[in-house]
C-alpha positions as CSV (number, residue, x, y, z in Angstrom):
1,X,3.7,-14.7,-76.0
2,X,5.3,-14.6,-73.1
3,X,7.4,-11.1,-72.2
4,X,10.6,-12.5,-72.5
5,X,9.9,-13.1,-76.1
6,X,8.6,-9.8,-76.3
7,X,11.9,-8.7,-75.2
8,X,14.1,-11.0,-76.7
9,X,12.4,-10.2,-80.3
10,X,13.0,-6.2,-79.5
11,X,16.8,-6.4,-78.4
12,X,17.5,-9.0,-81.5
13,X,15.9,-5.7,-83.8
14,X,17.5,-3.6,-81.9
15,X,20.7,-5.2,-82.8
16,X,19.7,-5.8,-86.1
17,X,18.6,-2.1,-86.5
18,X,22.3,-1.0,-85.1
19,X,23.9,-3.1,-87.7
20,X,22.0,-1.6,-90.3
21,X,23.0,1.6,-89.2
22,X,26.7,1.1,-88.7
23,X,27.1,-0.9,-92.2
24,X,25.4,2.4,-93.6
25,X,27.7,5.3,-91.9
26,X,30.6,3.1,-92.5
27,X,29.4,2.6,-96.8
28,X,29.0,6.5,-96.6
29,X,32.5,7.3,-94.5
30,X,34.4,4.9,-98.0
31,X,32.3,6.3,-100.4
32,X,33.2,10.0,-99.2
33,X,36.8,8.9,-98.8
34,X,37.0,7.4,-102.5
35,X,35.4,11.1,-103.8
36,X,38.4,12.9,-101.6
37,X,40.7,10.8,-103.0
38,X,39.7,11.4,-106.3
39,X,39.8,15.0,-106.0
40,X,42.8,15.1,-104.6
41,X,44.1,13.1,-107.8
42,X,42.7,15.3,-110.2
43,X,44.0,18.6,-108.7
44,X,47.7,17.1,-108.5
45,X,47.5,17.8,-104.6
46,X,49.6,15.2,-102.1
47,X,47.2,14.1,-99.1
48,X,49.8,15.6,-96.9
49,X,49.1,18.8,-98.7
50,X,45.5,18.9,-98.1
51,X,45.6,17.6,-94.4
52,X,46.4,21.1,-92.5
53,X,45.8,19.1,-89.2
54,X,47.9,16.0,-90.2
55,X,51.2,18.3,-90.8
56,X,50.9,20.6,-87.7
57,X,50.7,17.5,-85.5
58,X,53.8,16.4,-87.7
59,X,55.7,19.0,-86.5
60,X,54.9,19.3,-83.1
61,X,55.7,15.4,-82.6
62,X,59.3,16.4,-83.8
């Protein structure tokens, strides 16, 4: 084959290989998000509550 085969076969896995990635960090970000949530739910606690950072930059936008 000629090397822009080569190269057009290596940037279409690289892509390939990217999406992979990014479909599996994103899967992971949810699933952790769904578990937080839940926890949240079963210790009677407000998201507000929990999210120290969240209500100081509340305040300071007032």
């Amino acid at each position: 084959m000629e090397d822009k085969t080569y190269l057009s076969i290596a940037y279409l896995g690289m892509i390939f290989g990217l999406a992979i990635w990014t479909w599996t960090v994103v899967s992971r970000s949810r699933n952790l998000e769904q578990r937080i949530n839940a926890m949240e739910q079963s210790l009677n606690i407000k998201s507000v509550d929990s999210d120290s950072v969240a209500s100081v930059n509340d305040t300071n936008d007032n």
